[in-house]
C-alpha positions in Angstrom: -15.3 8.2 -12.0 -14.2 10.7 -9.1 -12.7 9.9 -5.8 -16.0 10.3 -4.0 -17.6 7.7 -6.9 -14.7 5.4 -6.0 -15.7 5.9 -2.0 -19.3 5.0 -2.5 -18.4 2.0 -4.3 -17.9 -0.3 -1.6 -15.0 -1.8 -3.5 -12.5 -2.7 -0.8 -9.6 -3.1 -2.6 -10.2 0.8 -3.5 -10.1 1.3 -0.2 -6.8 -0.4 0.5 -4.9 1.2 -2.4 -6.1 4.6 -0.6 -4.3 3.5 2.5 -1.6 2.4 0.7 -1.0 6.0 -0.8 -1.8 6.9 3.0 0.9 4.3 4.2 3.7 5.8 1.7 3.3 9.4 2.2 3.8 8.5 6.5 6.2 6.1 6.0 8.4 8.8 4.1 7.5 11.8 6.0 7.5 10.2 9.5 10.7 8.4 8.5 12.3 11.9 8.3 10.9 13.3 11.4 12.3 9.7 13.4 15.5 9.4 11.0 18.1 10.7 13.6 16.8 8.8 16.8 15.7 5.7 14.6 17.8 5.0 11.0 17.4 1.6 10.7 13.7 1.8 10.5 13.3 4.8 8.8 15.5 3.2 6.1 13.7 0.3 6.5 10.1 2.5 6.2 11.5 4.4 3.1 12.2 0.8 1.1 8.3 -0.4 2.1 7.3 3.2 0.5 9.3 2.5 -2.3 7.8 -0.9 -2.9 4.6 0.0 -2.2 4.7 2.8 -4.8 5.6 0.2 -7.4 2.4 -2.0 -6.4 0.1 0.7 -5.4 0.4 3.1 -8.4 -0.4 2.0 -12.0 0.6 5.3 -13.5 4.6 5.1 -12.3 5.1 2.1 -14.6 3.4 3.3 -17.0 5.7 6.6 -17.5 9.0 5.1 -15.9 10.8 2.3 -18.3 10.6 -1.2 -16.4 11.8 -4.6 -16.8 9.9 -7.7 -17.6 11.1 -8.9 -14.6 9.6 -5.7 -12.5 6.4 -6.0 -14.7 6.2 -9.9 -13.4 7.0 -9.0 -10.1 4.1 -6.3 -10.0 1.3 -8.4 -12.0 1.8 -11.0 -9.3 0.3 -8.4 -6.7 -2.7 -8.0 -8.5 -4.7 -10.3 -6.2 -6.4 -9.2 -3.6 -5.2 -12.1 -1.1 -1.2 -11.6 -1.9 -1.9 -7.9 -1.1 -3.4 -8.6 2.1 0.1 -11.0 3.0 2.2 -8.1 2.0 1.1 -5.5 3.5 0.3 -7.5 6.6 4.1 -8.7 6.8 5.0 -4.6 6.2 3.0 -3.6 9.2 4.4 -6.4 11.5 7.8 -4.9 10.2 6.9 -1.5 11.2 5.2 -2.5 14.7 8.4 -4.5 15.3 10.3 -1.1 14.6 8.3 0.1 17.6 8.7 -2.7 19.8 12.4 -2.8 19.5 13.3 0.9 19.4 10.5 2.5 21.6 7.3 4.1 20.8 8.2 5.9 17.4 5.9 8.1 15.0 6.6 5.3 12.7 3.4 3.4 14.4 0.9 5.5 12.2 2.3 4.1 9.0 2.2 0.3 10.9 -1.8 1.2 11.6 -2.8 2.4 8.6 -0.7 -1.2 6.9 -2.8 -3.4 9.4 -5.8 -1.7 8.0 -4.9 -1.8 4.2 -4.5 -5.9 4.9 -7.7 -6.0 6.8 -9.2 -4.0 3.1 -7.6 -6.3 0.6 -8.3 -9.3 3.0 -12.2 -8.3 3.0 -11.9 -7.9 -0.9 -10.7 -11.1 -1.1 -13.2 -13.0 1.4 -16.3 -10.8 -0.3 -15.0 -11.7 -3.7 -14.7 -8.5 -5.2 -12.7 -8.2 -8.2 -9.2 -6.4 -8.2 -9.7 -2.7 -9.2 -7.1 0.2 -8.9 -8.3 3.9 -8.6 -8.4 5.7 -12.0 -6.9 8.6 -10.5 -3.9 6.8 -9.9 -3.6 5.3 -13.3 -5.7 2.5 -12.6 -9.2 0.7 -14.4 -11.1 1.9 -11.6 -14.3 0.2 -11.0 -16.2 0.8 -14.3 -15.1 -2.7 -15.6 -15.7 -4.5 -12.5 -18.6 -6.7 -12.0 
């Protein structure tokens, strides 16, 4: 299954691991461009990307060497709902960045989180099953019902 098979499948927890990847590349590359006027939050931005690599992308914990504690830690993220909660307290993070230090280019990387809750959250509420994008290492949506 391609990324195009993945789009048409109206899965919208797909849909929120593609703006996860979306979230982490402009949370790193826009926490460059800010990281002189704005540190704090561009440190803060790179530790969401971090974390969000762990939970968005199957494939890095498959080739890296974890702990059962990480490997705990991660399986608990593979609801839709607890998903949602995360990345909806990450983009309140990142729109507080904004509020506090100014309009930023950080913002992006807060939209694109609001809408990667609003996906899992409507995965959740449709009752679609958890799926993760084969291309990233995941099942994808073959064994979803």
């Amino acid at each position: 299954m391609g990324c195009f098979d993945e789009a048409k499948s109206m899965n919208f927890s797909l849909y929120g691991q593609w703006l996860g990847i979306i979230s982490i590349i402009l949370l790193i590359a826009l926490g460059i461009v800010s990281f002189m006027s704005h540190i704090v939050f561009s440190i803060v931005g790179w530790v969401i990307a971090f974390l969000l690599v762990l939970i968005e992308i199957p494939l890095c914990l498959k080739l890296c060497p974890t702990s059962p504690k990480l490997d705990k830690f991660i399986a608990y993220f593979e609801n839709s709902y607890l998903r949602a909660a995360i990345y909806l307290v990450f983009a309140v993070v990142m729109f507080l960045s904004n509020l506090l230090s100014g309009a930023t280019p950080l913002i992006a990387a807060a939209v694109t989180l609001l809408l990667g809750a609003i996906s899992y959250l409507a995965a959740g509420v449709m009752g679609q099953s958890f799926a993760s994008s084969k291309i990233l290492g995941g099942t994808g949506t073959d064994n979803v019902v």
